[in-house]
C-alpha positions as CSV (number, residue, x, y, z in Angstrom):
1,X,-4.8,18.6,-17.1
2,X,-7.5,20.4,-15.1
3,X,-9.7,18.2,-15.9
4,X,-8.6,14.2,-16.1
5,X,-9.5,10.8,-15.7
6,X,-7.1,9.3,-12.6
7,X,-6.8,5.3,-12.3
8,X,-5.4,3.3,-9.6
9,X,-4.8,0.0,-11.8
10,X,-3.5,-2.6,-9.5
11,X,-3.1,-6.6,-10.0
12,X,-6.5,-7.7,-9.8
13,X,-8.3,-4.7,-9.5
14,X,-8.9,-1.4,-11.1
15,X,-10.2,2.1,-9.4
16,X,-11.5,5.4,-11.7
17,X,-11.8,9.1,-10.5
18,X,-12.7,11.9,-12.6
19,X,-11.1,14.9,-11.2
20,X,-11.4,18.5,-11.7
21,X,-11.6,22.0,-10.2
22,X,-14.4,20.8,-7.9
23,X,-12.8,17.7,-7.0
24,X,-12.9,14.2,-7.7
25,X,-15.9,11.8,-8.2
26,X,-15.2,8.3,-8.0
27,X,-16.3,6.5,-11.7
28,X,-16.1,3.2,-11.3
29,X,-14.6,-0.2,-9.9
30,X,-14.0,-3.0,-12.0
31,X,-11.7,-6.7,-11.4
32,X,-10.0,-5.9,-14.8
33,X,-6.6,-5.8,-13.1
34,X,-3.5,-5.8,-14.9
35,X,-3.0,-9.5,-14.9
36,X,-6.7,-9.9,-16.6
37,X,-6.4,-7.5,-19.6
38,X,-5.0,-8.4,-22.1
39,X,-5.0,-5.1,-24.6
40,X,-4.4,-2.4,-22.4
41,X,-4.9,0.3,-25.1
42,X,-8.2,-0.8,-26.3
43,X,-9.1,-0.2,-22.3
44,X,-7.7,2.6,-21.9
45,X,-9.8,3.8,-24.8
46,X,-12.5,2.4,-23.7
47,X,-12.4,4.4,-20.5
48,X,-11.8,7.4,-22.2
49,X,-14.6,6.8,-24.4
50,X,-16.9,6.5,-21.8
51,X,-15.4,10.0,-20.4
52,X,-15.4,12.3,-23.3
53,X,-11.9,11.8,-24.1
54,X,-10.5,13.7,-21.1
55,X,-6.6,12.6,-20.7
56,X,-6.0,9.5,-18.1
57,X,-2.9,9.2,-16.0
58,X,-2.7,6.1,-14.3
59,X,-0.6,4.7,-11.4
60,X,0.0,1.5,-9.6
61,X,1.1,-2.0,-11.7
62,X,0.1,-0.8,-15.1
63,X,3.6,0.3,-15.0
64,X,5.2,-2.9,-13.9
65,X,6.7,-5.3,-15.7
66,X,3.6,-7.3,-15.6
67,X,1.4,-4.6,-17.1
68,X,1.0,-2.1,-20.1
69,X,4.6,-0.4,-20.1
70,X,7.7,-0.8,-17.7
71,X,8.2,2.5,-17.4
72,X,11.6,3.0,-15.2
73,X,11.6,3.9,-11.2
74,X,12.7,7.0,-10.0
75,X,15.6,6.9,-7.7
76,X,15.0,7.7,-4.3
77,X,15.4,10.1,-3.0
78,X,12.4,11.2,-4.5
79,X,10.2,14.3,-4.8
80,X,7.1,15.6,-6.7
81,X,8.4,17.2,-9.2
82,X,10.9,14.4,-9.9
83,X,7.9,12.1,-10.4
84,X,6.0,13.9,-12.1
85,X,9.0,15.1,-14.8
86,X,9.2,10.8,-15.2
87,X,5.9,10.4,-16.3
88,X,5.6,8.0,-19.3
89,X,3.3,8.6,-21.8
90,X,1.9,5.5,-23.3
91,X,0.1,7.6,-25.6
92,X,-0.8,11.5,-26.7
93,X,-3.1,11.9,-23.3
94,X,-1.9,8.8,-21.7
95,X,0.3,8.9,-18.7
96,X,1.6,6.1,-16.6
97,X,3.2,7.3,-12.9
98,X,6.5,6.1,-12.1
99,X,7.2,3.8,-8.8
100,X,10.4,4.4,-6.8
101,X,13.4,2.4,-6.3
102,X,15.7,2.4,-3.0
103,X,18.9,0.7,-4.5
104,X,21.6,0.3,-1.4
105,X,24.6,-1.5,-1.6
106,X,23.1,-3.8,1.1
107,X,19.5,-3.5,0.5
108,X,16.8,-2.8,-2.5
109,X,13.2,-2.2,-2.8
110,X,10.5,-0.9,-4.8
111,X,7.1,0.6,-5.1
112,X,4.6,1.2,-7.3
113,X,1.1,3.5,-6.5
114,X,2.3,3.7,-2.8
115,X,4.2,6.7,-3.5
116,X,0.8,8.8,-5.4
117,X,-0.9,8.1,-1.7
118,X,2.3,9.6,-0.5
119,X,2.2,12.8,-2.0
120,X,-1.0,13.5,-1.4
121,X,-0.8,12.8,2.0
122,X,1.8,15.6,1.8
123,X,-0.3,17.8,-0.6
124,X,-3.0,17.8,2.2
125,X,-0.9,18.1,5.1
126,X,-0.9,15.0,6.7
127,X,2.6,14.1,6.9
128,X,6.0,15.7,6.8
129,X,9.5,15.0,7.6
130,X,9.4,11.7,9.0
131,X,8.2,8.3,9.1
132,X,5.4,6.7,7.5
133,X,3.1,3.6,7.2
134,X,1.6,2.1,4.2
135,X,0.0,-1.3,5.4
136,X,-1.4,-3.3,2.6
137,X,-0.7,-6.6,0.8
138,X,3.0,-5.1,0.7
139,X,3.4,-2.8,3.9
140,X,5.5,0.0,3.2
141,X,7.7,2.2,5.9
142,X,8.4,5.4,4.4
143,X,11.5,7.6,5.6
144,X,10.4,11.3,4.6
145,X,13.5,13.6,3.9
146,X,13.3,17.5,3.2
147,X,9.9,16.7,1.3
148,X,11.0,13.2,-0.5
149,X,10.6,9.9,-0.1
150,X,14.5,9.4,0.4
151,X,14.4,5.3,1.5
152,X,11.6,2.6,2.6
153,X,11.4,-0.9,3.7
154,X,8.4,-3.1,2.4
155,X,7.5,-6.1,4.6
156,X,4.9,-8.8,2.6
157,X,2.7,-9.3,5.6
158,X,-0.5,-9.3,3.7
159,X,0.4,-11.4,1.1
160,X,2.0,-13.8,4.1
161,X,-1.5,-14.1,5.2
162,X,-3.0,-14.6,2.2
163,X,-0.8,-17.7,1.0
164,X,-0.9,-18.9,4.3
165,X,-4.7,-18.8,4.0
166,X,-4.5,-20.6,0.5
167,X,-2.0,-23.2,1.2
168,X,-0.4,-24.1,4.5
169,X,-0.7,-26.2,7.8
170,X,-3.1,-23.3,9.1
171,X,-5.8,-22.8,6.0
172,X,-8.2,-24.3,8.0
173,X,-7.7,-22.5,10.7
174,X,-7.6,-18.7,8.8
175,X,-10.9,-19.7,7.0
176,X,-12.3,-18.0,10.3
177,X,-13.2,-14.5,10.6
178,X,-9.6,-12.3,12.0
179,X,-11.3,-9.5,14.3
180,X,-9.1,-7.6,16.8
181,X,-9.6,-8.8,19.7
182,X,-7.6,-10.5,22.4
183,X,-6.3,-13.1,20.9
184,X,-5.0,-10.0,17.9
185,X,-3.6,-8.6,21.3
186,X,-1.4,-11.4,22.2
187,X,-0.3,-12.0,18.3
188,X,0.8,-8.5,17.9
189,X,2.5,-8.3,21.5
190,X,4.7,-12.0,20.3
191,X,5.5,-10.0,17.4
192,X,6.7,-7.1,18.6
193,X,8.9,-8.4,21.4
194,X,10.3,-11.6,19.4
195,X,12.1,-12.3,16.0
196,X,10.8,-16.0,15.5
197,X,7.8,-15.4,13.2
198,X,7.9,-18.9,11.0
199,X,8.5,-20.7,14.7
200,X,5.9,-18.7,16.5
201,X,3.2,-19.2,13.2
202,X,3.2,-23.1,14.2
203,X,2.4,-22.6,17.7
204,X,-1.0,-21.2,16.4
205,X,-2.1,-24.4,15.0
206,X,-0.3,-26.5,18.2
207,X,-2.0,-24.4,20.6
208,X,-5.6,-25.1,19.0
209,X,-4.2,-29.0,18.8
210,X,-3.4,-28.4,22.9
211,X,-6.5,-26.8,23.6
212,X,-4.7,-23.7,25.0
213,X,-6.5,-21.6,22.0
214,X,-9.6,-21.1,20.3
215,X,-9.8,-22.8,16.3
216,X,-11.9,-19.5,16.0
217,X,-9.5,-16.9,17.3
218,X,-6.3,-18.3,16.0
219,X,-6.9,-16.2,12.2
220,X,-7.0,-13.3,14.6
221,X,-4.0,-14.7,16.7
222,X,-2.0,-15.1,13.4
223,X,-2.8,-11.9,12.0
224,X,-1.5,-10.4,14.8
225,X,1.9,-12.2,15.1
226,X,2.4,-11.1,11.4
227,X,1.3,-7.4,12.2
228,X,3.4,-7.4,15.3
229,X,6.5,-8.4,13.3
230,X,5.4,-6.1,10.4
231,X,5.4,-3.3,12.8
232,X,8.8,-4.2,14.8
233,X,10.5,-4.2,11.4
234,X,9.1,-0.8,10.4
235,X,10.5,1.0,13.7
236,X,13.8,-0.8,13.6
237,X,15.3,2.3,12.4
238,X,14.0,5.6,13.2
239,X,12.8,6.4,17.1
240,X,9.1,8.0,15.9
241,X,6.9,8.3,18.7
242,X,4.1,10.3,15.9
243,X,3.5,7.6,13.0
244,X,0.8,8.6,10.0
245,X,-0.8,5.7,8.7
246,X,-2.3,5.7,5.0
247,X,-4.7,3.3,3.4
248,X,-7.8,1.6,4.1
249,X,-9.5,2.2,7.1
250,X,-9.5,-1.6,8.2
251,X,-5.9,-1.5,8.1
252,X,-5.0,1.2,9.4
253,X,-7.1,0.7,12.3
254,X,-4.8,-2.4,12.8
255,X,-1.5,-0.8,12.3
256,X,-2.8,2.2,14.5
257,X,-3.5,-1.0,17.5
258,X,-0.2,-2.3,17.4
259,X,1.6,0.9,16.9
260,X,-0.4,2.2,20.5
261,X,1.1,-1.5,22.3
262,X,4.3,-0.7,21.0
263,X,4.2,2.8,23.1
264,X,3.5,4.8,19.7
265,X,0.8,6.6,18.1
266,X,-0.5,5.8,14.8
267,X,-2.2,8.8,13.2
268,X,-4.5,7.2,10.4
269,X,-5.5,8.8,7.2
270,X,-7.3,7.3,4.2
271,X,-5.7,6.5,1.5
272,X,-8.5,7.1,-1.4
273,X,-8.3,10.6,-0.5
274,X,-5.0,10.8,-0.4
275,X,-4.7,9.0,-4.0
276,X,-6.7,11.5,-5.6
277,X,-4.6,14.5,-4.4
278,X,-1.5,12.6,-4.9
279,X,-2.8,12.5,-8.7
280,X,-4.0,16.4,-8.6
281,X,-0.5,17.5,-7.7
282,X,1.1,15.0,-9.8
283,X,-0.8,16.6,-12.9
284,X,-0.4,19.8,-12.0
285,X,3.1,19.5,-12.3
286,X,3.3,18.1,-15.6
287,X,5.5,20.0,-17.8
């Protein structure tokens, strides 16, 4: 697999690279996430029609139980070349990338697509032994071990804000625009120093109520009590003073902000680039 077609196929939304020895180009962005298809091999096909038939190995929720196969998590801890010996193929040409499962006697978690970011993130450097942030709908907070991904907590922060948003006592007020600025800074700084997030999420709308805030800076107010706890939960363990942050730039410049006010540094790197070489040494281990 020199040459392939790699796909980040999430819930709602879909991503296409063609990769080969030059690199990767991206091909194309659609909505058809896994919850809108509803024959995943006549899409598949599809794609590879429309790229010559090269193979396709795909990551993200296509292997979840609400997409195209289940195919089974890897234990953590987890490696490269234990991921990429689990690879399921769906068809001759057709692989789908495994998530990982931390199963504890006290705890359990999952992921699916964050881990491909991962290892590419290792493949160019970015991050060794140590821990890591993933902020996204599902934040992740990676423990590195000797080169795996040996356990991880996942907090829901972005999917908090988004059913907040949708349905709650404070849509109104998270119909505004969430910049970082002060009223971020004072979110985050609550977060990090308290453990009362559904109490302190009230005080947002009884402070605009009071007049002591802003209707228009409380989304940003918000999003940074939910950051702020996101972030206190993800150091709870491990004393890292260094902390990589994959994914999109306008998250990870918000992880990186709350990170520096809890007397860290968050180094960020995108996660695009790092999904593409995840996938690159993914396939070039394929047996």
């Amino acid at each position: 697999m020199d040459t392939f077609i790699a796909v980040d196929w999430g819930t709602t939304n879909r991503r296409v690279w063609r990769i080969d020895a030059n690199g990767a180009v991206e091909a194309g962005s659609d909505a058809h996430g896994v919850l809108s298809v509803t024959d995943f091999a006549a899409s598949v096909a599809g794609l590879r029609t429309r790229h010559a038939g090269l193979p396709v190995l795909m990551a993200g929720m296509i292997g979840s139980n609400r997409g195209w196969v289940e195919v089974p998590y890897v234990s953590a801890p987890a490696g490269l070349e234990g991921i990429a010996r689990a690879v399921h193929w769906a068809l001759p040409g057709v692989g789908i990338v495994p998530g990982i499962a931390y199963d504890a006697p006290t705890r359990a978690d999952v992921m699916r697509g964050e881990e491909v970011q991962l290892l590419g993130a290792q493949a160019l450097g970015q991050i060794g032994d140590g821990l890591v942030c993933h902020p996204g709908t599902h934040t992740k907070w990676v423990e590195i071990d000797l080169g795996c991904i040996a356990r991880f907590r996942t907090v829901m922060t972005g999917d908090v804000f988004a059913a907040l948003a949708a349905k709650s006592v404070l849509s109104d007020l998270l119909a505004h625009p969430a910049p970082v600025d002060a009223a971020f800074f004072e979110g985050v700084d609550h977060g990090l120093d308290n453990c009362d997030l559904t109490a302190a999420l009230f005080t947002a709308r009884a402070r605009v109520l009071l007049g002591k805030l802003p209707a228009l800076n409380a989304a940003s107010y918000v999003s940074g009590l939910l950051i702020g706890a996101d972030v206190r939960a993800g150091l709870g363990r491990l004393r890292a003073d260094i902390v990589p942050v994959i994914g999109t730039p306008d998250l990870t410049a918000r992880f990186a902000v709350a990170l520096a006010r809890a007397g860290r540094q968050g180094v960020e790197h995108d996660g695009e680039a790092a999904f593409v070489a995840g996938m690159r040494a993914i396939a070039a281990m394929l047996p």
